[in-house]
C-alpha positions as CSV (number, residue, x, y, z in Angstrom):
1,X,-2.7,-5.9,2.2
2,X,-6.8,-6.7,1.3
3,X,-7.6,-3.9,-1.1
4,X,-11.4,-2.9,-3.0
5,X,-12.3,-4.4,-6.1
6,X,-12.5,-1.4,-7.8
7,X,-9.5,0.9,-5.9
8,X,-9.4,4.9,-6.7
9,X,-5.5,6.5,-6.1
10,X,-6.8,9.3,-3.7
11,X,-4.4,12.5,-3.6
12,X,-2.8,13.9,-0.8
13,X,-5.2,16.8,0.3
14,X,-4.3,20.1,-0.5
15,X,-4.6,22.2,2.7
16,X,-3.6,25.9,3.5
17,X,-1.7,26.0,6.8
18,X,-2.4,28.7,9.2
19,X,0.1,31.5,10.8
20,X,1.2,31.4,14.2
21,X,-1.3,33.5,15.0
22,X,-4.0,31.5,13.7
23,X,-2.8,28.2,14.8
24,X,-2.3,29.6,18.7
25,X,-6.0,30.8,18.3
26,X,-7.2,27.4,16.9
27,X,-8.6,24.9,19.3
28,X,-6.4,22.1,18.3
29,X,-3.7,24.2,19.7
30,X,-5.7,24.8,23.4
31,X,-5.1,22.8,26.4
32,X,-7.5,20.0,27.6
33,X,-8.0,18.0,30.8
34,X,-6.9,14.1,30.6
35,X,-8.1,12.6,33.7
36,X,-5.8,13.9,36.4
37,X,-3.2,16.2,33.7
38,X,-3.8,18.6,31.6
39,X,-2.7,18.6,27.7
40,X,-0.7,21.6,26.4
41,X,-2.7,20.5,23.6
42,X,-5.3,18.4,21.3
43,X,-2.6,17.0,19.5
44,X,-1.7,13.2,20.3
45,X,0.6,10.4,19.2
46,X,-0.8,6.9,19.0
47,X,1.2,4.1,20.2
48,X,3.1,2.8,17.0
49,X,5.7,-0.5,17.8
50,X,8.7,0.0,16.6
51,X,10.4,-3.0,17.2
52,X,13.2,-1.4,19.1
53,X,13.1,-3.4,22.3
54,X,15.6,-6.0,23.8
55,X,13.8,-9.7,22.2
56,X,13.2,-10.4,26.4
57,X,11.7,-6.9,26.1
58,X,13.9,-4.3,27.7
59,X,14.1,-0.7,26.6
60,X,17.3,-0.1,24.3
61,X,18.5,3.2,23.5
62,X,16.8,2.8,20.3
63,X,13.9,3.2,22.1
64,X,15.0,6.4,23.7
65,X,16.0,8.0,20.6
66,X,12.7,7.0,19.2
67,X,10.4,8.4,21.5
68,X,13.2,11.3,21.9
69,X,12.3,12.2,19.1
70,X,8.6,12.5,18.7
71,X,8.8,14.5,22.0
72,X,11.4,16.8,19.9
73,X,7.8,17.6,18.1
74,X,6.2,18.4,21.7
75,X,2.8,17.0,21.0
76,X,0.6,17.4,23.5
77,X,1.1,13.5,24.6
78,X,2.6,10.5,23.1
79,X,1.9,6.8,23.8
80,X,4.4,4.1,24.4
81,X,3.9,1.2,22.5
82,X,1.7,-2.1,23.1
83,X,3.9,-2.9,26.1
84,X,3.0,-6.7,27.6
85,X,1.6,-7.0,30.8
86,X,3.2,-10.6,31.6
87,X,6.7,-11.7,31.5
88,X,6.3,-13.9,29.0
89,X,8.4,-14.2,25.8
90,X,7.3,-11.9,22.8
91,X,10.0,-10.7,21.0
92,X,11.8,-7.5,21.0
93,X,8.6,-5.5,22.3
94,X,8.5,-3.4,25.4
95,X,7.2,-5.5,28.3
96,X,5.9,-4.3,31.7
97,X,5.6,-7.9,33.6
98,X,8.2,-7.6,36.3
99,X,9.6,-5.2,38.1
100,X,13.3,-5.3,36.5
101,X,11.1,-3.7,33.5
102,X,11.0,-0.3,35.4
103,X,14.2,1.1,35.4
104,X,14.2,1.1,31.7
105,X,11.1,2.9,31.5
106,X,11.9,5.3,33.9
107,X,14.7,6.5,31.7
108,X,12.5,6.5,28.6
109,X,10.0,8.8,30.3
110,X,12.8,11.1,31.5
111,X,13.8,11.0,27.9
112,X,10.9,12.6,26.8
113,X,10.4,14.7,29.3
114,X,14.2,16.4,28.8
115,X,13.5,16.3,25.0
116,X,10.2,18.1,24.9
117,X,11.5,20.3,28.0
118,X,8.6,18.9,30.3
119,X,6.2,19.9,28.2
120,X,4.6,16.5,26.5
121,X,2.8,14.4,28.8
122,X,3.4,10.8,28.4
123,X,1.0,7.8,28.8
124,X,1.9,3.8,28.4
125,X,-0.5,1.2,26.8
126,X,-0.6,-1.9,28.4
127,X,-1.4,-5.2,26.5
128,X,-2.6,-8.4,26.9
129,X,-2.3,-11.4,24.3
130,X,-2.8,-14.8,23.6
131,X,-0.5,-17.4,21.7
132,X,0.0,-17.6,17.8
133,X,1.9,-19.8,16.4
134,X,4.0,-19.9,12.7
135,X,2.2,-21.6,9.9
136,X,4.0,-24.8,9.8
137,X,5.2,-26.7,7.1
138,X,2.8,-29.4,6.4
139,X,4.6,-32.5,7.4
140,X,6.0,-30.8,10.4
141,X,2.0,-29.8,11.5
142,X,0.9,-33.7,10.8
143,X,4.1,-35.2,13.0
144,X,4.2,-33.0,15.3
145,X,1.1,-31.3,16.2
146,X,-2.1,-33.5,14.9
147,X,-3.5,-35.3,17.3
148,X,-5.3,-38.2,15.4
149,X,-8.5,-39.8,16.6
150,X,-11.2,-42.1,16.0
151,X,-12.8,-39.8,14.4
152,X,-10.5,-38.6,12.0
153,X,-10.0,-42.2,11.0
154,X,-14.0,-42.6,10.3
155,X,-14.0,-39.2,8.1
156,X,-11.2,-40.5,6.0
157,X,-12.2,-44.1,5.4
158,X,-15.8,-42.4,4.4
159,X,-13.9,-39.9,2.1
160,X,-12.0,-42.4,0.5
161,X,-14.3,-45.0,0.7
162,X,-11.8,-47.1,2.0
163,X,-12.4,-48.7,5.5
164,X,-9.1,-49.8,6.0
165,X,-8.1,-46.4,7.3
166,X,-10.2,-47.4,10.5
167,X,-6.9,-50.0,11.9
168,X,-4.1,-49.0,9.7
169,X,-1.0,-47.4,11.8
170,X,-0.7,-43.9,13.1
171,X,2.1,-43.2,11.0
172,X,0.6,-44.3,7.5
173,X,-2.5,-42.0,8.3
174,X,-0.4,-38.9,8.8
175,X,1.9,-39.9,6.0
176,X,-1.6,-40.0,3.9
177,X,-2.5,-36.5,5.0
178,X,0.6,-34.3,4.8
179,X,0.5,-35.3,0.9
180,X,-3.6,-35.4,0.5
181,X,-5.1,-33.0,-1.5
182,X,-6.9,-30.0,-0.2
183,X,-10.5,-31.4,-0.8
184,X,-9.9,-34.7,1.5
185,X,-8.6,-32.5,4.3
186,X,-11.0,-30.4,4.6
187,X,-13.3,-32.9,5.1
188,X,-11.2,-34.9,7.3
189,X,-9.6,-32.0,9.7
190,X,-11.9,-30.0,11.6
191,X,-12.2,-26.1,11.2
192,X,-9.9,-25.4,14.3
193,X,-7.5,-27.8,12.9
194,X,-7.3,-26.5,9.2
195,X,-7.1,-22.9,10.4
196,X,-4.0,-24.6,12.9
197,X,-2.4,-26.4,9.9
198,X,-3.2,-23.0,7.4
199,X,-2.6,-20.1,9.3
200,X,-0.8,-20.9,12.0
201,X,-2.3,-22.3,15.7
202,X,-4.2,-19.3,17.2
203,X,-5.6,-19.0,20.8
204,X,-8.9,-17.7,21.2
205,X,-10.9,-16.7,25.1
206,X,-13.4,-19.2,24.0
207,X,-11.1,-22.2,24.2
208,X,-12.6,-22.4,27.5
209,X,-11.6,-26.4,27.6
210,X,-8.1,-25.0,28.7
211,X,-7.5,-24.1,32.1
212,X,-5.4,-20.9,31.3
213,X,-8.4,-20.0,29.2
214,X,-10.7,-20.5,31.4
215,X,-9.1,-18.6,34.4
216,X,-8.2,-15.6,32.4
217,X,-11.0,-13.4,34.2
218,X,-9.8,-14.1,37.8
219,X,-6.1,-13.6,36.9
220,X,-6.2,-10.7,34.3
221,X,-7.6,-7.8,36.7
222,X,-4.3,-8.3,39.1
223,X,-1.6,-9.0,36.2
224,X,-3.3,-5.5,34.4
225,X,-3.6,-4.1,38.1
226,X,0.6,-4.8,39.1
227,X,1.4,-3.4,35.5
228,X,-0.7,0.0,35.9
229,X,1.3,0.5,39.0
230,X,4.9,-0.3,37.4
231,X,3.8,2.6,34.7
232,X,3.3,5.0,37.8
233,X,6.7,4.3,39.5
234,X,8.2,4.6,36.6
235,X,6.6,8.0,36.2
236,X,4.3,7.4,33.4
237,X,1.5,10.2,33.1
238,X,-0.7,7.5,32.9
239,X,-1.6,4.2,31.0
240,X,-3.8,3.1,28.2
241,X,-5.4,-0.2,28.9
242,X,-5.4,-1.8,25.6
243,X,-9.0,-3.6,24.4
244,X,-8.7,-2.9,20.5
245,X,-7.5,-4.8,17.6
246,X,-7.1,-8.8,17.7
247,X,-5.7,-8.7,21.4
248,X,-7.4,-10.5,24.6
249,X,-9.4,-8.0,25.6
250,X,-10.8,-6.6,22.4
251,X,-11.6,-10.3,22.1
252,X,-13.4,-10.4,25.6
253,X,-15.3,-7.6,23.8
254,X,-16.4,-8.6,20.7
255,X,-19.7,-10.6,19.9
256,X,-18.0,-13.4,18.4
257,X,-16.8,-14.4,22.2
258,X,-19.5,-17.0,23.2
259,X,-17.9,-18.2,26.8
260,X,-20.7,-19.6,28.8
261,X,-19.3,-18.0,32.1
262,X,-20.7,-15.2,32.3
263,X,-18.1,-13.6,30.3
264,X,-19.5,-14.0,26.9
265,X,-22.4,-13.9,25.2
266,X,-24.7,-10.9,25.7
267,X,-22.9,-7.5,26.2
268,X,-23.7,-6.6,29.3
269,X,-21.4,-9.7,29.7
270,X,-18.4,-9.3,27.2
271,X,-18.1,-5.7,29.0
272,X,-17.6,-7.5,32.4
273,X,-13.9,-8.4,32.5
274,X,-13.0,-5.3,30.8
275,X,-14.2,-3.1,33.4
276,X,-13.2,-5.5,36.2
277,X,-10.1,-5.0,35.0
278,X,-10.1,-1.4,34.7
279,X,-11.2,-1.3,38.4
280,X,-8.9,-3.4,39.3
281,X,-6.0,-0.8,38.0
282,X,-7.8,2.1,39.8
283,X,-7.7,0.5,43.0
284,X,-4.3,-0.4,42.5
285,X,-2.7,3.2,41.0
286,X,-5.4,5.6,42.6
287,X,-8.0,8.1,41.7
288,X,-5.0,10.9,41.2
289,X,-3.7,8.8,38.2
290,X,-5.1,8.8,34.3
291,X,-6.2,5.1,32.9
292,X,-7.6,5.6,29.8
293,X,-9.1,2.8,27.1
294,X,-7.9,2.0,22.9
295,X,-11.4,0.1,21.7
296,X,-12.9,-0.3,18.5
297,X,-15.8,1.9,17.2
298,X,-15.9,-0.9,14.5
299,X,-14.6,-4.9,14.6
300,X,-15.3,-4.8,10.5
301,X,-15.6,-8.7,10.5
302,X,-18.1,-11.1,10.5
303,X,-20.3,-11.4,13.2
304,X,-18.1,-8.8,15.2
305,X,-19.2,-5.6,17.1
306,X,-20.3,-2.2,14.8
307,X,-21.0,1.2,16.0
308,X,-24.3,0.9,18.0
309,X,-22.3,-1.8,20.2
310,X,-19.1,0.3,20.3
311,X,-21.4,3.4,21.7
312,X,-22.8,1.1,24.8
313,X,-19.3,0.1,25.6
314,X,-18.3,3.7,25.7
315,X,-20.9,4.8,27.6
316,X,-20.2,2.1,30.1
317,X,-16.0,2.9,29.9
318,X,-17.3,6.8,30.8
319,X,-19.8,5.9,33.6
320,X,-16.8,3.5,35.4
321,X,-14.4,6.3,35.2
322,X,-12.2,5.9,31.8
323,X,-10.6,9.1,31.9
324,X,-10.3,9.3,28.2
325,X,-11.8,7.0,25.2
326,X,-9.5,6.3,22.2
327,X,-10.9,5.6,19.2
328,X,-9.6,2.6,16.3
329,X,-11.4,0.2,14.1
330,X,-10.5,-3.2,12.7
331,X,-7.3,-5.4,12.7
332,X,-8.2,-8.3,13.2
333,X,-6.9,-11.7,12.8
334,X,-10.6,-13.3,11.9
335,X,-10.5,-11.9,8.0
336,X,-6.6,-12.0,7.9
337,X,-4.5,-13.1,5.1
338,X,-2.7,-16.9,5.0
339,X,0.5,-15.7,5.7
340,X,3.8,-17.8,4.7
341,X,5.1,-21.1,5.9
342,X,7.1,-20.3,8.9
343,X,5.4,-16.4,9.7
344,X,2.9,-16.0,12.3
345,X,-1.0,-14.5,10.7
346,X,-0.9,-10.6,11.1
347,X,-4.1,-9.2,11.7
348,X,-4.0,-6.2,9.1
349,X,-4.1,-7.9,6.1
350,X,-7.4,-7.9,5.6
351,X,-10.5,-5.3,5.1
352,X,-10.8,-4.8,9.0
353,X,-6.5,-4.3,8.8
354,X,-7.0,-1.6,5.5
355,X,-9.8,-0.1,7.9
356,X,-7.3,0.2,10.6
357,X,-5.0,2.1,8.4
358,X,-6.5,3.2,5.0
359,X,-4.2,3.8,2.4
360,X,-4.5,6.1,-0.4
361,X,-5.2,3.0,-2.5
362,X,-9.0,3.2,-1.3
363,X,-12.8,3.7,-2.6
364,X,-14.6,6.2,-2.9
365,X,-14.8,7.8,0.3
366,X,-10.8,8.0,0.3
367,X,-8.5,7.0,3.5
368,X,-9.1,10.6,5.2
369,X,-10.7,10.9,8.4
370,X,-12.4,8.2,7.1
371,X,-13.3,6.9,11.1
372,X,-14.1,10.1,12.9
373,X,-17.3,9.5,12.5
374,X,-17.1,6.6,15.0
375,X,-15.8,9.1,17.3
376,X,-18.0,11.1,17.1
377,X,-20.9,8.6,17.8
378,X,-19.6,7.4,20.6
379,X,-18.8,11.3,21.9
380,X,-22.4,12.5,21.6
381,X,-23.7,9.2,23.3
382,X,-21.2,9.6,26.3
383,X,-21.6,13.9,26.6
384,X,-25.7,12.6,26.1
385,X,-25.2,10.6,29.7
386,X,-23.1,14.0,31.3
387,X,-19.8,12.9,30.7
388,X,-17.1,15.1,29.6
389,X,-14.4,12.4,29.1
390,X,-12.5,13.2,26.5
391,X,-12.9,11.1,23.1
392,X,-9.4,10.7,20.8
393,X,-10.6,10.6,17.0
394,X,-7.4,9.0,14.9
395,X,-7.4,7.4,11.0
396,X,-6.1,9.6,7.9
397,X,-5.9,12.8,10.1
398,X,-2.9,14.9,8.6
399,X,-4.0,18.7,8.0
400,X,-4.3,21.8,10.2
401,X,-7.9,22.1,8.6
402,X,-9.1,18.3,8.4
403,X,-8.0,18.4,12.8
404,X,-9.6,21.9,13.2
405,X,-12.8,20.9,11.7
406,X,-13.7,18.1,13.8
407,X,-12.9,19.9,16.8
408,X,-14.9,22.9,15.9
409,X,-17.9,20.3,14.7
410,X,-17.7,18.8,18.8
411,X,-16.7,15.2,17.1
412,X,-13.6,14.9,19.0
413,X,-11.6,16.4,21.8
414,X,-8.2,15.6,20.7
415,X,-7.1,14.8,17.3
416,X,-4.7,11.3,17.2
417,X,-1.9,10.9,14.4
418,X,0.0,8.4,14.0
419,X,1.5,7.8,10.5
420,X,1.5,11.8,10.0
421,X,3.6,12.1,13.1
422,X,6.0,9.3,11.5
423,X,6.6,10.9,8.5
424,X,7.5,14.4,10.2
425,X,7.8,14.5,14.0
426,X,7.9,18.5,14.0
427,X,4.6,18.6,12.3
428,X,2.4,19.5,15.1
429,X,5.2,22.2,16.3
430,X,5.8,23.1,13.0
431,X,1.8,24.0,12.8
432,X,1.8,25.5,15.9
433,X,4.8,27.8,14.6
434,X,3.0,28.9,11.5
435,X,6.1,26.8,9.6
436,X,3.6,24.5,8.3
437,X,5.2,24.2,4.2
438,X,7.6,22.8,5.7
439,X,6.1,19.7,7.4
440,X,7.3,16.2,5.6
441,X,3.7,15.1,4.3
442,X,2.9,11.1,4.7
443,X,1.8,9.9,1.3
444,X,-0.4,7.1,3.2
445,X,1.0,3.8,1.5
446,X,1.8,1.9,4.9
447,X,5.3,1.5,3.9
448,X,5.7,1.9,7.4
449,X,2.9,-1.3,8.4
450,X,5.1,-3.5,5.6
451,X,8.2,-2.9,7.8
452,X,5.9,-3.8,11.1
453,X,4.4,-7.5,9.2
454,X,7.9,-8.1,8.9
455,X,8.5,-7.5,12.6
456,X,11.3,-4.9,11.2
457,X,12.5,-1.6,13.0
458,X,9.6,1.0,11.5
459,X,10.7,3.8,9.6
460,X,9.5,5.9,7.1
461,X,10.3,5.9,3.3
462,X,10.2,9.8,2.8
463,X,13.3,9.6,5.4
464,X,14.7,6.8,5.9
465,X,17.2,6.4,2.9
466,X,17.8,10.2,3.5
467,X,22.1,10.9,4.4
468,X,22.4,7.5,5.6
469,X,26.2,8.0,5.4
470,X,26.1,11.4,7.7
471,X,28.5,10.7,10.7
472,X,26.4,9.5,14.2
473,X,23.5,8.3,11.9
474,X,21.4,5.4,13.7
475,X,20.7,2.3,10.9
476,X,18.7,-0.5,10.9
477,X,20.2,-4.2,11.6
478,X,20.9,-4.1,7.6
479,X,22.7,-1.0,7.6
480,X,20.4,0.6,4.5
481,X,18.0,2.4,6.6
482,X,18.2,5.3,9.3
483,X,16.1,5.1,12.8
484,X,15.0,8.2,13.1
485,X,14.2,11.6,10.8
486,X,16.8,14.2,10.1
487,X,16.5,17.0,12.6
488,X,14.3,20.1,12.2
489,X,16.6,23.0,10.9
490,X,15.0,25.8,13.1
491,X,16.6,29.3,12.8
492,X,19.9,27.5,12.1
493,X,20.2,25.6,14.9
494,X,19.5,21.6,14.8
495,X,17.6,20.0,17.4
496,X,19.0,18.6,20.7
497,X,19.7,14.8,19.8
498,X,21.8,14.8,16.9
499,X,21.6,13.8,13.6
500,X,19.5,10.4,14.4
């Protein structure tokens, strides 16, 4: 993980938790409209992947127990994972491509429903992405996967001032470069093709040279469109199209897309295909039905999108009819870190990954609510227009006071918590309760985003080692790790699902 030069250990906050009474008075703890439902409550789940899923993406019980039991904790909604919107490999992550996907997720939204006793609402976020390939090892990239040319020849008889490079055969040349030194290949390979051979080969939507690249705005709208409308049948509150992080859309959106199509270039049209596609879903699932939109307030890498472009997008998301605006910054693959020889790059390795989830490990300013104020800039811009769609602030939020606060200050309308919601489930019920000393505190060292760069089942560490041998436990693949937190000891009774 990319950390400062100069890193300051920030404490966990110190925070007084209110009493029952206080926390039922509190505005965190009032309902809100969402599009066509209405939250118990301002208290929200991110999607998280927990790599529970079948690897040709079916729901497993593992995933029923897992979102089981964050709806034990009945926030006011939870958000399924990243789920793909094509059949199309991708590991064991929930997919949404085909309709043999829905009887899966049906059960997982009747899950939570039973487990918070109808009381947490329950929304879907729907994913597009492009290929990315395994660093390769370097002899396997130059047999394999070069494709030599003319021009590579030139560059390497000019480097090495050797002009017999210019006839000699295929095989001697690629010989030469899986054991050249760094200095002749990087002036022999082109940047596409170094990036390929050091990180992995990476699709981008400006690779507009290949025809699946090229088509992606007439064919996205329906593939997003057919999805939206599996989430309803399968009961779904709603979905969350996904345009944050390193994904396709994100990438329609951000200013380093260039496509000379219309698709790219200036704003006006890198926002096209995004809200083509949202229409597309709210033909296809209705106006009675919630769609609601991940972007980033913030792309934290070269020549990507900041805050001012992050506000015209939202006002533009609020005048098409978004029914609420969630709120992340960074992850990216563009400032990502080499990973091995045989992984795939992970987008949040670098400084737009830490911004994405800031660790206590951190500057100045610390990792706590360190992005609300990107929520809070695109709020005023989008209430500014006479919009009152709700805006989901998210990033280092884990107190009853920190969530109060920017409620009460009009930055956000509902308070997102992901990592917090790990570590302790019960938090936001415990809150609510007036129980809150007894909330499991996360200690913000992404213990949790280690296990998901592995592509291992997430857990938590301040649980996850706890009575591993307790009979009915759930453990991970390697049997050293439970799935899920112990249960909430309420009044002496344990919660409905067992010990997880």
């Amino acid at each position: 993980m990319w950390h400062f030069a100069n890193p300051i250990r920030h404490p966990i906050p110190e925070t007084r938790w209110p009493t029952d009474d206080e926390a039922a008075r509190s505005l965190l703890f009032q309902p809100v409209r969402v599009g066509s439902v209405t939250l118990e409550s301002r208290t929200w789940v991110p999607a998280m992947v927990p790599w529970r899923a079948t690897e040709d993406g079916f729901v497993t019980g593992a995933n029923l127990d897992w979102y089981g039991r964050f709806a034990e904790g009945r926030p006011g909604a939870i958000v399924v994972e990243a789920t793909g919107v094509r059949d199309i490999a991708s590991g064991p992550l929930l997919r949404i491509g085909h309709d043999r996907y829905v009887p899966g997720l049906r059960e997982l939204v009747e899950t939570v429903r039973g487990a918070s006793g109808g009381r947490t609402r329950l929304f879907i976020q729907i994913i597009d992405f492009l290929a990315v390939k395994r660093r390769p090892e370097r002899g396997k990239f130059f047999e394999r996967f070069f494709v030599l040319t003319e021009r590579h020849r030139r560059a390497l008889a000019d480097v090495t001032e050797d002009e017999s490079w210019l006839a000699r055969d295929d095989n001697d040349v690629r010989a030469f470069l899986t054991s050249a030194p760094d200095e002749i290949l990087e002036r022999v390979l082109d940047e596409r093709e170094l990036e390929s051979l050091l990180f992995g080969y990476r699709e981008r939507v400006t690779d507009t040279d290949r025809a699946h690249i090229r088509e992606l705005p007439q064919v996205l709208p329906e593939i997003f469109a057919a999805a939206a409308l599996r989430a309803r049948e399968a009961g779904f509150d709603g979905v969350e199209l996904h345009y944050a992080h390193a994904y396709t859309m994100a990438s329609f959106l951000s200013e380093r897309n260039d496509r000379a199509d219309g698709y790219g270039g200036a704003r006006e049209n890198r926002v096209r295909l995004p809200l083509e596609v949202y229409r597309a879903v709210r033909e296809r699932v209705g106006g009675d039905y919630t769609v609601g939109v991940r972007f980033l307030g913030d792309e934290v890498i070269a020549g990507g999108n900041r805050i001012d472009t992050a506000v015209y997008f939202g006002r533009e998301f609020a005048r098409a009819g978004f029914d609420y605006l969630s709120i992340s910054k960074g992850g990216k693959f563009e400032d990502a870190k080499q990973p091995k020889v045989g992984h795939a790059v992970y987008p949040y390795t670098g400084q737009s990954g830490y911004e994405c989830m800031p660790t206590v490990i951190s500057d100045e300013r610390g990792p706590f609510a360190r992005n609300v104020s990107l929520a809070a800039a695109i709020k005023r811009a989008v209430n500014h227009d006479g919009y009152a769609t709700p805006v989901i602030a998210s990033g280092g939020l884990a107190t009853f006071e920190q969530c109060e606060q920017i409620l009460q200050r009009g930055e956000a309308d509902i308070i997102g918590a992901a990592r917090q919601s790990l570590a302790d489930p019960d938090w936001f019920l415990k809150v609510r309760l007036g129980r809150g000393g007894e909330i499991r505190r996360c200690t913000y060292t992404n213990y949790c985003e280690g296990l998901d760069q592995a592509h291992k089942q997430v857990t938590c560490k301040l649980w996850d080692r706890v009575g591993v041998d307790e009979p009915g436990v759930s453990l991970s693949h390697d049997g050293r790790r439970r799935l899920l937190p112990p249960q909430w000891q309420t009044d002496g009774e344990t919660g409905k699902r067992g010990n997880g």
